[in-house]
N, C-alpha and C positions, 0 to 999 in steps of 0.2 A: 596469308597467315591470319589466323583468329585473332580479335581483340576481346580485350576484358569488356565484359557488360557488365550493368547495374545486377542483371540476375545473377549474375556469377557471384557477385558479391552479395547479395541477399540469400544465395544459396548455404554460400559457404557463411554468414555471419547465424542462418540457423542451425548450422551443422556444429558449429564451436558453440552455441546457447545449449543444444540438448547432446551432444553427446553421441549420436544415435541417429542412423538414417532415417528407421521409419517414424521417427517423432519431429525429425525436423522435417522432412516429407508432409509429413500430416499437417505442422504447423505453416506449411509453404502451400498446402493445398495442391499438391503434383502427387505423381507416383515416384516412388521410391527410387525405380529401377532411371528416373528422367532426375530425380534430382545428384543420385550416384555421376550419373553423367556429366551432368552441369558440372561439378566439381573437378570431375577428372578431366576436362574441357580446360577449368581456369586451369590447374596445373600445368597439364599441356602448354599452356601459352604463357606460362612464366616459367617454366624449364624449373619448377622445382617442385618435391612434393611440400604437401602443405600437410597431411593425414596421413596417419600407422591406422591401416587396417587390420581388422581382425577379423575371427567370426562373431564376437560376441560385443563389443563396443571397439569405438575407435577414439584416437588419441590426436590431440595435433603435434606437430612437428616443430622445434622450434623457430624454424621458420612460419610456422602457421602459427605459434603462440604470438609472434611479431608481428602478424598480417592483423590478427584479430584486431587492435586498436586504430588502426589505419585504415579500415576495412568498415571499421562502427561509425566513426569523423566522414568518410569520403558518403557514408548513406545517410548522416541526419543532416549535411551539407547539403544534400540531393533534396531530402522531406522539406528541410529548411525554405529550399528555392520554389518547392510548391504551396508552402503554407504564405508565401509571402505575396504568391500569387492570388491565395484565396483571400488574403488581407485585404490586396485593393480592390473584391469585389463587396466581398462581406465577411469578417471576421468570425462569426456564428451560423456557416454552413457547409455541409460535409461532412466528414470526418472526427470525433473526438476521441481521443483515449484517453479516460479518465481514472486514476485509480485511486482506490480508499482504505486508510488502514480497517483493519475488523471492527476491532472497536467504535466506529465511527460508522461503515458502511450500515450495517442492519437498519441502522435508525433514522439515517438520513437519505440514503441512495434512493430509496423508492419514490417518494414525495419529488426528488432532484429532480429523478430521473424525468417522470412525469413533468413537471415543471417546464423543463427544456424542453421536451418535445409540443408542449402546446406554446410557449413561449416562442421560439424557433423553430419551426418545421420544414424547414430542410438543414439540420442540423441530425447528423446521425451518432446519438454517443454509444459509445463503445468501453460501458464500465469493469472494470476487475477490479476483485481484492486481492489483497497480500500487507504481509508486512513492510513496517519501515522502509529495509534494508533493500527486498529486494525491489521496490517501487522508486524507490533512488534510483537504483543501477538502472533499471526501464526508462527511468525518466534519461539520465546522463547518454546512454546509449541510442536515444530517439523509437525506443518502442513504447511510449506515452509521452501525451503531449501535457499534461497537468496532472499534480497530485496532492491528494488531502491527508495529509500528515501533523504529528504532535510539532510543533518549534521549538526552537530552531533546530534545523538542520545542517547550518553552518558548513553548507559547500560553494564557494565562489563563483561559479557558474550557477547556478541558481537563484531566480528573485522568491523571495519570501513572501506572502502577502497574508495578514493576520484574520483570519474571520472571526471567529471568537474565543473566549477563556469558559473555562466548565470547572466546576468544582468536580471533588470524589466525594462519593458517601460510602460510609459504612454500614454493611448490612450484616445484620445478627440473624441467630435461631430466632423463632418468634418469640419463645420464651425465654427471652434477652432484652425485651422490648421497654421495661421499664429499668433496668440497669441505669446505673451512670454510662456515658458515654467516656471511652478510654481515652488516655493521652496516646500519643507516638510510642512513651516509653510503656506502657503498657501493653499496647497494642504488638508490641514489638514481640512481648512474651507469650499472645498467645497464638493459638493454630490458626495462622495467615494461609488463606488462598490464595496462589498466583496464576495469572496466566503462566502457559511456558515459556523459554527462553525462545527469544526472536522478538517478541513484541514488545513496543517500548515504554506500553503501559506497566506491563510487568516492572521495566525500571525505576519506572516516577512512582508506582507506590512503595518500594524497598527504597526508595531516596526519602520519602516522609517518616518510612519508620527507622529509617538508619542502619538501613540493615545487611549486611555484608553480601555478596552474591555466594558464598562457601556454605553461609547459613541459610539460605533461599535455595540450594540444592536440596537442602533436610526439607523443606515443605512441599504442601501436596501441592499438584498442579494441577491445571485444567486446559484442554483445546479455547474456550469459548466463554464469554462472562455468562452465557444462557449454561453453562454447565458447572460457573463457578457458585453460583447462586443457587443452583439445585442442590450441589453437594454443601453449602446455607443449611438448606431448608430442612434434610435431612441431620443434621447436626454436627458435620463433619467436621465446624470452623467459623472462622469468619471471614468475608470481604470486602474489599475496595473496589468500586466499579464507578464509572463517569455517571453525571447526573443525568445524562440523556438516555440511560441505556433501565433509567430505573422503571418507568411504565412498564416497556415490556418485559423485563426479565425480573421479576417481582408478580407480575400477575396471577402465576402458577406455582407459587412456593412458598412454603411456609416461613416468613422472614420478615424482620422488621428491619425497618431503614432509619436511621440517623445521620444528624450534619457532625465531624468534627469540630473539634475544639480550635478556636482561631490559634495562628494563622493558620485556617485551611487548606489543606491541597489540594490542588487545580494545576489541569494542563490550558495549553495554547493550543488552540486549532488551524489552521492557515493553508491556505493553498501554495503550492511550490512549481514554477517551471523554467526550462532553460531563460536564459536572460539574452538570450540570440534567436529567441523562438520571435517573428515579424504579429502573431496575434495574439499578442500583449493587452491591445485593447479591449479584444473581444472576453479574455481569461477574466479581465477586470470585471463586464459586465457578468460573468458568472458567478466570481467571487459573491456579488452584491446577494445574488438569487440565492446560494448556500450558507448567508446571513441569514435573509429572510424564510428560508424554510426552517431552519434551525429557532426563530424565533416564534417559528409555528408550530414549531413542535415542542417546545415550552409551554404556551400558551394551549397547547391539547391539554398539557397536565400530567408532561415526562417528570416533570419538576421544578 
């Protein structure tokens, strides 16, 4: 008789991520019709279904809604016992999966990335973006190994580690430019840009301006601060966007920039990874490098 392998459970833990043969197939790097197999393989060997096929998407079973978390623990267990292995050669080679919220990546990932690779060269990172939310769950489930997020995060399983605070600025039409600069309550009345719902910049500026999430459905929103600040420029509004992101998304649009009115709002920036993850020490030496580019790109004259 068959036993369960690790691929069985890799198979099936991307088969419950995407929903969909040929996307968890593509994300496993097999053919479709081998990873179909694999799966029907595990079940066979656990006498149960795990998956409702269809022709058009499939579903799991609840016994496969059950296997899912048992299934995600038994593989970062697994990653767990090889990273611990690269700990005691070297903590900074092979493998990184690094992710960064939007807000944060444009401005900093490139310089990073670069960085690492001449710093460490046999060090292979492996960057994505995404929101918050879902760069938690990657992290919790062991499909990242580190992540660059607003603080706190406030999950127990997780070490926090602070890199820096950033102020927000306000950016006007240009011919806004000699204006008073608004308070909160002001600010509050007029046509605020937000990112969209997911990102949790969008939250921390409706937290400075006090502003209900009900009444932040009535305003315009944007994918991108490079689109919040375009629709700036053209006259649409105003926005809040981090001080790092002002170089480059100010350099093509017609907008003037101002500091608020103390106390200023300002996020927390920090790296986040399991607290059972064995290169802890190496994340440390990285954290330091994502100071230090970040303080270089101040001193370019982001702000």
């Amino acid at each position: 008789m068959s036993s369960i392998s690790i691929r069985h459970l890799r198979y099936f833990d991307a088969l419950s991520q995407h929903g969909h043969f040929g996307r968890a197939a593509e994300a496993c790097a097999i053919s479709q019709p081998a990873l179909s197999l694999q799966v029907k393989e595990l079940e066979d060997v656990l006498g149960v279904a795990l998956i409702e096929r269809s022709s058009r998407q499939i579903r799991l079973t609840s016994v496969g809604e059950a296997f899912v978390p048992r299934v995600r623990e038994i593989l970062r267990a697994i990653d767990e016992l090889g990273e611990l292995a690269r700990a005691s050669l070297s903590p900074l080679a092979g493998r990184l999966r690094i992710g960064m919220i939007p807000t944060v990546a444009p401005y900093l990932l490139p310089s990073f990335i670069k960085r690492l690779t001449e710093d460490f060269p046999d060090l292979d990172p492996r960057p994505r973006e995404a929101v918050t939310q879902k760069l938690i769950e990657d992290l919790m489930a062991g499909r990242l190994d580190v992540a660059v997020v607003a603080l706190p995060v406030s999950e127990p399983s997780l070490h926090e580690q602070l890199l820096f605070d950033e102020e927000f600025m306000l950016v006007r039409p240009l011919s806004d430019r000699n204006k008073p600069v608004p308070g909160s309550d002001v600010l509050r009345e007029m046509r605020l840009l937000l990112l969209e719902e997911g990102h949790c910049f969008r939250e921390q500026a409706l937290s400075f301006c006090k502003m209900s999430p009900t009444v932040a459905r009535e305003l315009m929103e944007g994918s991108s601060l490079s689109t919040l600040v375009q629709m700036v420029g053209v006259g649409l509004g105003v926005t809040l966007i981090p001080s790092m992101a002002i170089g480059t998304e100010t350099a093509s649009a017609r907008v003037s920039v101002a500091r608020l009115h103390e106390p200023r709002p300002s996020r927390s920036i920090g790296m986040v990874w399991r607290k059972t993850n064995p290169l802890a020490e190496g994340f440390l030496q990285i954290a330091d490098i994502l100071r230090e580019e970040h303080a270089n790109h101040k001193l370019a004259g982001a702000v």
